[in-house]
C-alpha positions as CSV (number, residue, x, y, z in Angstrom):
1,X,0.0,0.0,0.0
2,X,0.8,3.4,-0.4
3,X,0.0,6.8,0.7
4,X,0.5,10.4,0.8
5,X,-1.1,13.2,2.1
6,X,-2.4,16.7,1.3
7,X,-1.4,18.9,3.9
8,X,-2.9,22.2,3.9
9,X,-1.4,25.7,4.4
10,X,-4.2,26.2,7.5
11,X,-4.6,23.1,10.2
12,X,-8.5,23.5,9.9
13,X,-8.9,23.7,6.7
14,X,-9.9,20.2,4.4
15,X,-7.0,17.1,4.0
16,X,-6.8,14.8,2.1
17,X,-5.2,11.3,2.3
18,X,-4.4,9.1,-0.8
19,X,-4.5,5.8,-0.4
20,X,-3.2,3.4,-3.2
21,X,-3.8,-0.3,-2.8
22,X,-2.0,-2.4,-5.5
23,X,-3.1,-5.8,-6.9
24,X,-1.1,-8.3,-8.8
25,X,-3.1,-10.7,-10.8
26,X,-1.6,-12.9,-13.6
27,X,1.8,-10.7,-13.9
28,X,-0.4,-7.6,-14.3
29,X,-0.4,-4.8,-11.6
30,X,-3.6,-2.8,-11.0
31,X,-3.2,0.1,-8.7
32,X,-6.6,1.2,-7.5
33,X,-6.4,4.9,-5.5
34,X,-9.4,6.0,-2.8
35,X,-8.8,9.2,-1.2
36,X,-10.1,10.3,2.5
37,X,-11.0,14.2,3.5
38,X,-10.6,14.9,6.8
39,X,-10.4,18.7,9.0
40,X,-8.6,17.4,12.1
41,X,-9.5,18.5,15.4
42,X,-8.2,19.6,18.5
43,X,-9.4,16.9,21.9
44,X,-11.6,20.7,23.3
45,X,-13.2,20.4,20.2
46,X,-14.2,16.6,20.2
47,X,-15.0,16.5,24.2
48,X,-17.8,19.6,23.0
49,X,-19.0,17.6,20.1
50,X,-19.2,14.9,21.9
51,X,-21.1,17.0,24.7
52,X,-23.6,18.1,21.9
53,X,-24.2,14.8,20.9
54,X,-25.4,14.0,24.8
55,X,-22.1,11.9,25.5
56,X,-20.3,12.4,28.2
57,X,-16.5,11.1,28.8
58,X,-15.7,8.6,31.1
59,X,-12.4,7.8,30.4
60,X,-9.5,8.3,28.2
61,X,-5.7,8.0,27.9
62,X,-5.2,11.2,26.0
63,X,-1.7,12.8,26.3
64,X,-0.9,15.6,23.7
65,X,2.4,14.1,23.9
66,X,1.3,11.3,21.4
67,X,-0.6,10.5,18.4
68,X,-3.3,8.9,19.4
69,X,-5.7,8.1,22.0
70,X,-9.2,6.7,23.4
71,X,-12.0,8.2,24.6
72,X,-14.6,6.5,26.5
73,X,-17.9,8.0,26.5
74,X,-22.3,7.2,27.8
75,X,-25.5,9.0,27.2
76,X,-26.1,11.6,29.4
């Protein structure tokens, strides 16, 4: 697989992620591309969507020190 990204000059604004998955079949390669938008978001922002959506968090392991994290959430 391969990949590559379309960064954007502003954080919020639209990106866009390539992703090319390539098939052999019978000595012939097929590539076939799908691409992803996403506006990334900042964890204030998700905990008051999530708020909005009547979720509350009960958990998570968020550290802005790393890439990723969980959030655990219930109705309200």
């Amino acid at each position: 697989m391969l990949y590559a990204w379309e960064v954007p000059d502003r954080l919020g604004d639209e990106h866009v992620a390539h992703l090319v998955f390539v098939f052999e079949t019978g000595g012939r390669i097929e590539p076939h591309e799908y691409q992803i938008t996403f506006r990334p978001f900042s964890i204030s922002e998700l905990r008051a969507r999530l708020e909005l959506a009547g979720l509350r968090e009960v958990d998570t392991d968020f550290d802005a020190s790393r890439d990723r994290y969980a959030v655990v959430t219930v109705a309200t």
